[in-house]
C-alpha positions as CSV (number, residue, x, y, z in Angstrom):
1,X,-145.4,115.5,37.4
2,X,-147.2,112.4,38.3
3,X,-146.7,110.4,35.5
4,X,-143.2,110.5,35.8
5,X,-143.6,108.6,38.7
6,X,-145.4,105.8,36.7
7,X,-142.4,105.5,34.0
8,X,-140.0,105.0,36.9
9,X,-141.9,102.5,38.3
10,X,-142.6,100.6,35.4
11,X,-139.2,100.5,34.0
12,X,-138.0,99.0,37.5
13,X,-140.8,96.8,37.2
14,X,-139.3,95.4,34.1
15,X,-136.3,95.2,35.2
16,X,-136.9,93.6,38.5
17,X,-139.0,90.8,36.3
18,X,-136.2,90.2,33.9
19,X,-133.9,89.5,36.8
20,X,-136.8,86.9,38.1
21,X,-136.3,85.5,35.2
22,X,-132.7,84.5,35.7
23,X,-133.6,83.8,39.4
24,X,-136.7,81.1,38.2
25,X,-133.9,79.8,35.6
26,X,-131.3,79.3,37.9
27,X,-134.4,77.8,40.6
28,X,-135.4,75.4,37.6
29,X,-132.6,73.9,35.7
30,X,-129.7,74.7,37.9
31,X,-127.5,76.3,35.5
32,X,-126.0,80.1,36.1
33,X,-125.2,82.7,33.6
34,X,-121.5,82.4,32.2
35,X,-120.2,85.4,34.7
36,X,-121.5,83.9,37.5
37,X,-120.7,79.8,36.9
38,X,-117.1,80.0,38.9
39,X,-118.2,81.7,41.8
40,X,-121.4,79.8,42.5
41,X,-121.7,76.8,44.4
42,X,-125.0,76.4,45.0
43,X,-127.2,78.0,41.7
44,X,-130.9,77.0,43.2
45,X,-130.1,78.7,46.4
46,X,-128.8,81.6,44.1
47,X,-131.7,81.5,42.0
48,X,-134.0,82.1,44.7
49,X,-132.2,85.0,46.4
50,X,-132.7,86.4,42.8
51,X,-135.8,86.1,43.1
52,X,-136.7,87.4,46.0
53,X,-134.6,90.2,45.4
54,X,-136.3,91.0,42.3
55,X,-139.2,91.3,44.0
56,X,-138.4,93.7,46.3
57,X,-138.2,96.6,43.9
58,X,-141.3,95.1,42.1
59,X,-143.6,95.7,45.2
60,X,-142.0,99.0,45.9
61,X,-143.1,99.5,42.0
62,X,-146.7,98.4,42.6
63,X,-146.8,100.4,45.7
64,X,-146.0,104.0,44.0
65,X,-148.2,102.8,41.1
66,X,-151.4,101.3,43.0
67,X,-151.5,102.2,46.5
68,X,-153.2,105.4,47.6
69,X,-152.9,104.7,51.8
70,X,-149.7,105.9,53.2
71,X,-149.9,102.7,55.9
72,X,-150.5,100.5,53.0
73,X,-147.8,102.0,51.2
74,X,-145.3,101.9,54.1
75,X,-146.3,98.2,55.1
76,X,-145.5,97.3,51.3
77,X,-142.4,99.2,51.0
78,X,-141.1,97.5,54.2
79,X,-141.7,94.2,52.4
80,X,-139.7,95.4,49.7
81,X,-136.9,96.4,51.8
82,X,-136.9,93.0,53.5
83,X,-137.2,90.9,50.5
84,X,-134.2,93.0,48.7
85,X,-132.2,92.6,51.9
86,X,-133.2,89.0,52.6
87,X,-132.4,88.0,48.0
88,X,-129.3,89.8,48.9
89,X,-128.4,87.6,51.8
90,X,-129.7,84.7,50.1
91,X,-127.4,85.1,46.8
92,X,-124.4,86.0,49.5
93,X,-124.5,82.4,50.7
94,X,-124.5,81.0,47.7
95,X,-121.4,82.3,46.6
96,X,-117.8,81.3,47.4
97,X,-116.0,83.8,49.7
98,X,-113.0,83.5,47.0
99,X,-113.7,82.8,43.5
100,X,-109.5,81.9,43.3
101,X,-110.5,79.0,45.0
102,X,-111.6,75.6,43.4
């Protein structure tokens, strides 16, 4: 039963890297997928709430896969919780509150 656990962390560890990717994108060159262009006013600041909530579910990943201390374990998936929360907030702020809107 326990390797079940490592698949599931490693494909959200892929996925939470291939979403960095489009967060580090967006950080370097400014430019935003095509679904996401109209609503965006400000891609860096997008970019790096993408990141950072990427990396959320990337620690929580590494946690299940590498740590064998529950206190460890909690203190990283408390990090993970707070850097999903805080990408989350980040990306919110970098949106327009209505896309109708020029």
């Amino acid at each position: 039963m326990d390797q079940y656990w490592y698949w599931a962390a490693a494909v959200v560890l892929l996925a939470s890297l291939s979403s960095g990717a489009l967060g580090a994108f967006a950080i370097v060159t400014g430019r935003m997928p095509p679904w996401l262009r109209r609503r965006t006013l400000r891609p860096r600041l997008w970019g790096y709430g993408t990141a950072c909530s990427s990396a959320g579910p990337a620690l929580w990943a590494v946690s299940f896969m590498v740590v064998n201390s529950d206190i460890a374990f909690s203190a990283l998936a408390l990090v993970g919780l707070v850097l999903m929360v805080g990408g989350g907030l980040l990306q919110l702020f970098a949106e327009r509150s209505d896309p109708a809107q020029p």
